[in-house]
mmJSON file of the N, C-alpha and C atoms, coordinates in Angstrom:
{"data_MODEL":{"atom_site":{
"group_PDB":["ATOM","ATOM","ATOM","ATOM","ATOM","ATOM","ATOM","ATOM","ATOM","ATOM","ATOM","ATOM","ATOM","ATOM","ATOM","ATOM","ATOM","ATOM","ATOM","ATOM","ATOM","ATOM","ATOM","ATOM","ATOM","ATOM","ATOM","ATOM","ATOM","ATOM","ATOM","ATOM","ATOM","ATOM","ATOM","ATOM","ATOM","ATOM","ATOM","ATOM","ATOM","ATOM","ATOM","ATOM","ATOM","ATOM","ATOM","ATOM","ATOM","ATOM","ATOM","ATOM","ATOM","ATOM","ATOM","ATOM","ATOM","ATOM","ATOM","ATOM","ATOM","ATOM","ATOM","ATOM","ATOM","ATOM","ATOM","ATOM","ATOM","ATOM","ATOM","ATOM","ATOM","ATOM","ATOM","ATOM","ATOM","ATOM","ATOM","ATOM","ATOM","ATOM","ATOM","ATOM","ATOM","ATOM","ATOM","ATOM","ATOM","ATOM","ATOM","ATOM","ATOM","ATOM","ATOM","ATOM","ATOM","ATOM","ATOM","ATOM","ATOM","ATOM","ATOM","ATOM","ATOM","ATOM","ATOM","ATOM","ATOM","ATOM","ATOM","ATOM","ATOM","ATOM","ATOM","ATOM","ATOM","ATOM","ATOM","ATOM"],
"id":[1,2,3,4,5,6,7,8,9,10,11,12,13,14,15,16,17,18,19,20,21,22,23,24,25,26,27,28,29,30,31,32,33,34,35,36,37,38,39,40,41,42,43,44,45,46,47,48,49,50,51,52,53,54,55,56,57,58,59,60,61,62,63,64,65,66,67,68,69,70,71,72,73,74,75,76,77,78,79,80,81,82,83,84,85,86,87,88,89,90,91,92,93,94,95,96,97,98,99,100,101,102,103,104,105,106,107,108,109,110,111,112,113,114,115,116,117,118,119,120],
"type_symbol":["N","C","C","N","C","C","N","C","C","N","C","C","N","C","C","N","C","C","N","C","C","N","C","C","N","C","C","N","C","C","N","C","C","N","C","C","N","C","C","N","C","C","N","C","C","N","C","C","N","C","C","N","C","C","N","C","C","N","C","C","N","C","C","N","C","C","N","C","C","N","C","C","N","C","C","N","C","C","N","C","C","N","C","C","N","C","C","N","C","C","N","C","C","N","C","C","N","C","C","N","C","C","N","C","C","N","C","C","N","C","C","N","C","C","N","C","C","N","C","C"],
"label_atom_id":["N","CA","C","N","CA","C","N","CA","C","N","CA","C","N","CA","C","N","CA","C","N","CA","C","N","CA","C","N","CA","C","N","CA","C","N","CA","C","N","CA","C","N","CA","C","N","CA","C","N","CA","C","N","CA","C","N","CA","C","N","CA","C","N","CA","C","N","CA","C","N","CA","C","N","CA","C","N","CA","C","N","CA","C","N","CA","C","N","CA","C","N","CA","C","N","CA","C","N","CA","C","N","CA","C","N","CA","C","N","CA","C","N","CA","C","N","CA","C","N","CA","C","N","CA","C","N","CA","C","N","CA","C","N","CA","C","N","CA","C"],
"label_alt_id":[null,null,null,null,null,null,null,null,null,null,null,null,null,null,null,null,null,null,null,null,null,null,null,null,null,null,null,null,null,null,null,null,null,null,null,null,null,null,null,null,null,null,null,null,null,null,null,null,null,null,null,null,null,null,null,null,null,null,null,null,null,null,null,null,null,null,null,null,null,null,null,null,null,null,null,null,null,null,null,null,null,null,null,null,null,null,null,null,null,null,null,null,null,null,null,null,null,null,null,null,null,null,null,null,null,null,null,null,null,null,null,null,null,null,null,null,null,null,null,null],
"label_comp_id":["UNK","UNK","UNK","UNK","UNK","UNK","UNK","UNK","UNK","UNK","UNK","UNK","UNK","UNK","UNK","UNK","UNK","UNK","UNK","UNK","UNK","UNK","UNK","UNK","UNK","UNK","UNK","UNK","UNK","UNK","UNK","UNK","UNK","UNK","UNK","UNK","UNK","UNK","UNK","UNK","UNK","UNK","UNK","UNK","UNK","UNK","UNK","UNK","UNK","UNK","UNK","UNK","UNK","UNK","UNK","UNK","UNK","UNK","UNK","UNK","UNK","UNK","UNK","UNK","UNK","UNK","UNK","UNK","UNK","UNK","UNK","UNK","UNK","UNK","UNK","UNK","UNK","UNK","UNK","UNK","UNK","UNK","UNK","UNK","UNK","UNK","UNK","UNK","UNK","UNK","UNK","UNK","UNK","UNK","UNK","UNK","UNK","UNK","UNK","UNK","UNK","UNK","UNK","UNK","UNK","UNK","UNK","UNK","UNK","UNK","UNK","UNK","UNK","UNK","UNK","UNK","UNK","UNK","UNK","UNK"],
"label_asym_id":["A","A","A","A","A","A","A","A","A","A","A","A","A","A","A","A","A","A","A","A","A","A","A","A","A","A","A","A","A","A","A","A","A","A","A","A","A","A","A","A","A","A","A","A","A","A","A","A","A","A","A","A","A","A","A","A","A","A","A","A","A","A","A","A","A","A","A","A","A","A","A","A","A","A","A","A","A","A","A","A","A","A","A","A","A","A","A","A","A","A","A","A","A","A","A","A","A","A","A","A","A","A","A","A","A","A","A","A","A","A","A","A","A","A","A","A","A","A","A","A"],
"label_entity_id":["1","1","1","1","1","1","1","1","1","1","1","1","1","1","1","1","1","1","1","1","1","1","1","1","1","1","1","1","1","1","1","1","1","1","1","1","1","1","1","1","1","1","1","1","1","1","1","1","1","1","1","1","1","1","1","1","1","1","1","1","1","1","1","1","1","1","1","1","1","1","1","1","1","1","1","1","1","1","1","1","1","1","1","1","1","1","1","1","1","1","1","1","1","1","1","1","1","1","1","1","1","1","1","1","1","1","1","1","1","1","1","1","1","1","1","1","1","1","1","1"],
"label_seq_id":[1,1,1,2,2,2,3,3,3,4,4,4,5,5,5,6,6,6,7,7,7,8,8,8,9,9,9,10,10,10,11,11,11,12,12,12,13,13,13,14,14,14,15,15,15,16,16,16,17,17,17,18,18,18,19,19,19,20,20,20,21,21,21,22,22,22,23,23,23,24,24,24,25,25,25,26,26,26,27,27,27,28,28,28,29,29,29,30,30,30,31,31,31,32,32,32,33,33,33,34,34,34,35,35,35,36,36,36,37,37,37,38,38,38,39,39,39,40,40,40],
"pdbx_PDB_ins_code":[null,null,null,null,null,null,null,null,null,null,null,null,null,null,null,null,null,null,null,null,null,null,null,null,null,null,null,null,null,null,null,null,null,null,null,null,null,null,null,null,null,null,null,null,null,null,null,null,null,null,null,null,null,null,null,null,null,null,null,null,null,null,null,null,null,null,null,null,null,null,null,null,null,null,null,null,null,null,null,null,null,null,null,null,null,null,null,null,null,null,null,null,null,null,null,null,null,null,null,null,null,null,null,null,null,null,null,null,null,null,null,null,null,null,null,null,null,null,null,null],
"Cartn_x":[1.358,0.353,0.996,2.308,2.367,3.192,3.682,4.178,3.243,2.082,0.608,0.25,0.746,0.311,1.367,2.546,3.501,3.144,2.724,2.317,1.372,0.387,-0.99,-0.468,0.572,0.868,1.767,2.654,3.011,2.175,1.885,0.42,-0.282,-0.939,-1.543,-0.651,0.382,1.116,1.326,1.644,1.75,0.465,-0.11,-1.66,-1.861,-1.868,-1.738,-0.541,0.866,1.584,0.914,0.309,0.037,-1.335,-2.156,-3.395,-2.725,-1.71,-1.055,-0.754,0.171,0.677,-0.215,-1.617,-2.291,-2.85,-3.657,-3.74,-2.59,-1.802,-0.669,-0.437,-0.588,-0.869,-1.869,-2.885,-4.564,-4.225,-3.667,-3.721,-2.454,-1.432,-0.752,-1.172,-2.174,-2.984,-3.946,-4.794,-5.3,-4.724,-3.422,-2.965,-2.205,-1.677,-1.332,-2.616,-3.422,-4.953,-4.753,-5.065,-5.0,-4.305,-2.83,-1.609,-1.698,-2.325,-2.953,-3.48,-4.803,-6.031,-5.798,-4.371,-3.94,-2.605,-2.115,-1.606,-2.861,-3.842,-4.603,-5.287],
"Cartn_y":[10.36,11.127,11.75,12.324,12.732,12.127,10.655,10.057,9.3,9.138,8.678,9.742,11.127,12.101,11.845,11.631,11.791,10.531,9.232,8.275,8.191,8.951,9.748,9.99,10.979,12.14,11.4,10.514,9.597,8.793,8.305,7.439,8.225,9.224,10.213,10.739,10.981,11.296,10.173,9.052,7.732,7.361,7.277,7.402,8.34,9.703,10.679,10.632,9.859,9.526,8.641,7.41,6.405,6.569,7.845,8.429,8.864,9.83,10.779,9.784,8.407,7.856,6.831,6.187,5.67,6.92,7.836,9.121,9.39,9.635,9.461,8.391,7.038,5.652,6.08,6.492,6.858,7.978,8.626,9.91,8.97,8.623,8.117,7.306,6.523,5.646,6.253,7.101,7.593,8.493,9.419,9.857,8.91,7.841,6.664,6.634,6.383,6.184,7.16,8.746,9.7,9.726,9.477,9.466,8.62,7.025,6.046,6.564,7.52,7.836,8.79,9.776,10.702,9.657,8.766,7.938,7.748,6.908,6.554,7.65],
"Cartn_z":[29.342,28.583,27.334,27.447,26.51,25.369,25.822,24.879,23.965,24.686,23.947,22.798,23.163,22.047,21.115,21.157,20.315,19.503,19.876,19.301,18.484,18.501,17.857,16.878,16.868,16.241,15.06,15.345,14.344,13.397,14.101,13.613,12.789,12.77,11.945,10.547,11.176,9.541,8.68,9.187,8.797,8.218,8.472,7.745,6.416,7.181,5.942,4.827,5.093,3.801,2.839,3.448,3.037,2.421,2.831,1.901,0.402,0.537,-0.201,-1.404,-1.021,-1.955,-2.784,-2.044,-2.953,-3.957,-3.649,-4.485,-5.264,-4.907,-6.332,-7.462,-6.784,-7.683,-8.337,-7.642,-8.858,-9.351,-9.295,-10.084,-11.445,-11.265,-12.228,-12.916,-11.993,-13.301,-14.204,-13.793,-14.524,-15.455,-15.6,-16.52,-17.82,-17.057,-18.321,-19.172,-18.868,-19.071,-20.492,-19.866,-20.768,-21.626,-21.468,-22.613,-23.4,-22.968,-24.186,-25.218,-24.481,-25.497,-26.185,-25.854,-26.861,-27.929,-27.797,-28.824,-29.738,-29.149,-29.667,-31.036],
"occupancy":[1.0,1.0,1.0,1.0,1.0,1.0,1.0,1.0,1.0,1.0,1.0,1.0,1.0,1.0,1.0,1.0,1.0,1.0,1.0,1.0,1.0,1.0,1.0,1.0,1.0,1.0,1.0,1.0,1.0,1.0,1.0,1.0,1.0,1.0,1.0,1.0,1.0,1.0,1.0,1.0,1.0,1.0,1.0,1.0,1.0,1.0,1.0,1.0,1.0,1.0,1.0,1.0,1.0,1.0,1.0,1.0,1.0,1.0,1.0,1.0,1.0,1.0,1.0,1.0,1.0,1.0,1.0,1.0,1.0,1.0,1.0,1.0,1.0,1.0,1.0,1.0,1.0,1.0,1.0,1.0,1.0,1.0,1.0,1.0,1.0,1.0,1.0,1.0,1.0,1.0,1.0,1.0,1.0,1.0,1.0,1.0,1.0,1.0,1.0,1.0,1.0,1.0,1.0,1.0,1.0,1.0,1.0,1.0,1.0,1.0,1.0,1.0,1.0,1.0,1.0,1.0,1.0,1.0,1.0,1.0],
"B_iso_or_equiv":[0.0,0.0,0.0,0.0,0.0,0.0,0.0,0.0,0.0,0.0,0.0,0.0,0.0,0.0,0.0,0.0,0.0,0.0,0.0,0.0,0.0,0.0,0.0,0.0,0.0,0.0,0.0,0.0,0.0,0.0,0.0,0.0,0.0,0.0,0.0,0.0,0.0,0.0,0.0,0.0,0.0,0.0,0.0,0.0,0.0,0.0,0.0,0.0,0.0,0.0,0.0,0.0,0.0,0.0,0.0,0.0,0.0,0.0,0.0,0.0,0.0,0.0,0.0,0.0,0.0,0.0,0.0,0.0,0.0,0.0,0.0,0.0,0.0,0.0,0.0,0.0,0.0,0.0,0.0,0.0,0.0,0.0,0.0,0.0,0.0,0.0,0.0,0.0,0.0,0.0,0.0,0.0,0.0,0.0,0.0,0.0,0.0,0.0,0.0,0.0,0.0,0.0,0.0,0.0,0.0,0.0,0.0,0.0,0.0,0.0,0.0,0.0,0.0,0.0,0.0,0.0,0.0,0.0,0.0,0.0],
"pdbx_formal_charge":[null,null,null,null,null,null,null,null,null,null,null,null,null,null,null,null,null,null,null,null,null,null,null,null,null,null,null,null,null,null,null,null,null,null,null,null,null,null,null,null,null,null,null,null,null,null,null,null,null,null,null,null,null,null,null,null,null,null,null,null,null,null,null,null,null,null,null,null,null,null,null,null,null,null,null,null,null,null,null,null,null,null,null,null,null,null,null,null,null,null,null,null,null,null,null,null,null,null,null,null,null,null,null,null,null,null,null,null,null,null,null,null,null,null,null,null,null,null,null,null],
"auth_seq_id":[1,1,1,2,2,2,3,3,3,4,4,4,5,5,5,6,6,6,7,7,7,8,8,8,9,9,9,10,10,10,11,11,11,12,12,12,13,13,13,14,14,14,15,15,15,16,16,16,17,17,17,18,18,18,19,19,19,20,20,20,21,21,21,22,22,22,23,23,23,24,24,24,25,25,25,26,26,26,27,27,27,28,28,28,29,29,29,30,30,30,31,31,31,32,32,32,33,33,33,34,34,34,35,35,35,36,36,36,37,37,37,38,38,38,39,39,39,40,40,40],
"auth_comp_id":["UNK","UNK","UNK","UNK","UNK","UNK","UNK","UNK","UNK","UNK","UNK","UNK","UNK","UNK","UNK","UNK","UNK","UNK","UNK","UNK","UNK","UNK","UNK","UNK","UNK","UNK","UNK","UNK","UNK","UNK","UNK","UNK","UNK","UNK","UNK","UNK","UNK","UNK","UNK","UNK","UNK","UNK","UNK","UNK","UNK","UNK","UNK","UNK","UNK","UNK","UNK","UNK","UNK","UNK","UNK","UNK","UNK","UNK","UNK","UNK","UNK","UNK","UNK","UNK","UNK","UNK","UNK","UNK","UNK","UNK","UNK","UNK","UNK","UNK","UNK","UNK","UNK","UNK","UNK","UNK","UNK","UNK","UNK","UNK","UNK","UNK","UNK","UNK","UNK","UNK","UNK","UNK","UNK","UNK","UNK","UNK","UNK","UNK","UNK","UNK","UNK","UNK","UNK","UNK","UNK","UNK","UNK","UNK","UNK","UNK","UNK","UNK","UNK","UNK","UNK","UNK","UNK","UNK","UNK","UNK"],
"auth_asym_id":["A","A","A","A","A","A","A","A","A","A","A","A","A","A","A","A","A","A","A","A","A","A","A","A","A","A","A","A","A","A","A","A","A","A","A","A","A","A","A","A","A","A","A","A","A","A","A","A","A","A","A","A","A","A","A","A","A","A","A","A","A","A","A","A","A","A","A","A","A","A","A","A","A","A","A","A","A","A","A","A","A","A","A","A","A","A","A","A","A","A","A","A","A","A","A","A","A","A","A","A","A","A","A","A","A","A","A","A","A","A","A","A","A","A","A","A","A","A","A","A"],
"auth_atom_id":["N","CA","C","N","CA","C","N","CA","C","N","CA","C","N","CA","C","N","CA","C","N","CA","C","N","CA","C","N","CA","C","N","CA","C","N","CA","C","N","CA","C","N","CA","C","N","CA","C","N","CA","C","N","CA","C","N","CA","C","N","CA","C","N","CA","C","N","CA","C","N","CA","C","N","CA","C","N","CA","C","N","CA","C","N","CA","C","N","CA","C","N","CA","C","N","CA","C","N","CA","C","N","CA","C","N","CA","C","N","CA","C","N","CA","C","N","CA","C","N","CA","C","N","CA","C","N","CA","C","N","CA","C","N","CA","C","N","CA","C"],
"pdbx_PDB_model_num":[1,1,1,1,1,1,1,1,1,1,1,1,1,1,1,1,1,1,1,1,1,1,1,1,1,1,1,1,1,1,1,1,1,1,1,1,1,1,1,1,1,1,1,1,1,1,1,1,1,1,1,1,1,1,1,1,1,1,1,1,1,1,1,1,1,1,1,1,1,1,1,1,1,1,1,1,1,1,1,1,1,1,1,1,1,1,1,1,1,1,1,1,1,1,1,1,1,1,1,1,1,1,1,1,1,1,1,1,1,1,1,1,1,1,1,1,1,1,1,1]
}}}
């Protein structure tokens, strides 16, 4: 039982990194974005 939680419990952060870092890809893309349109 409780190695099933600890497995959860991995699994869940592992998830939540892997939220964190596409949100960081979109957030970086969209600021390239911005820094274009201020060259521009």
């Amino acid at each position: 039982m409780i190695l099933i939680m600890i497995i959860n419990a991995v699994f869940l952060a592992l998830a939540l990194m892997a939220l964190l870092r596409s949100r960081k890809k979109k957030s970086d893309a969209m600021g390239k974005k911005e820094s274009t349109k201020h060259v521009l």
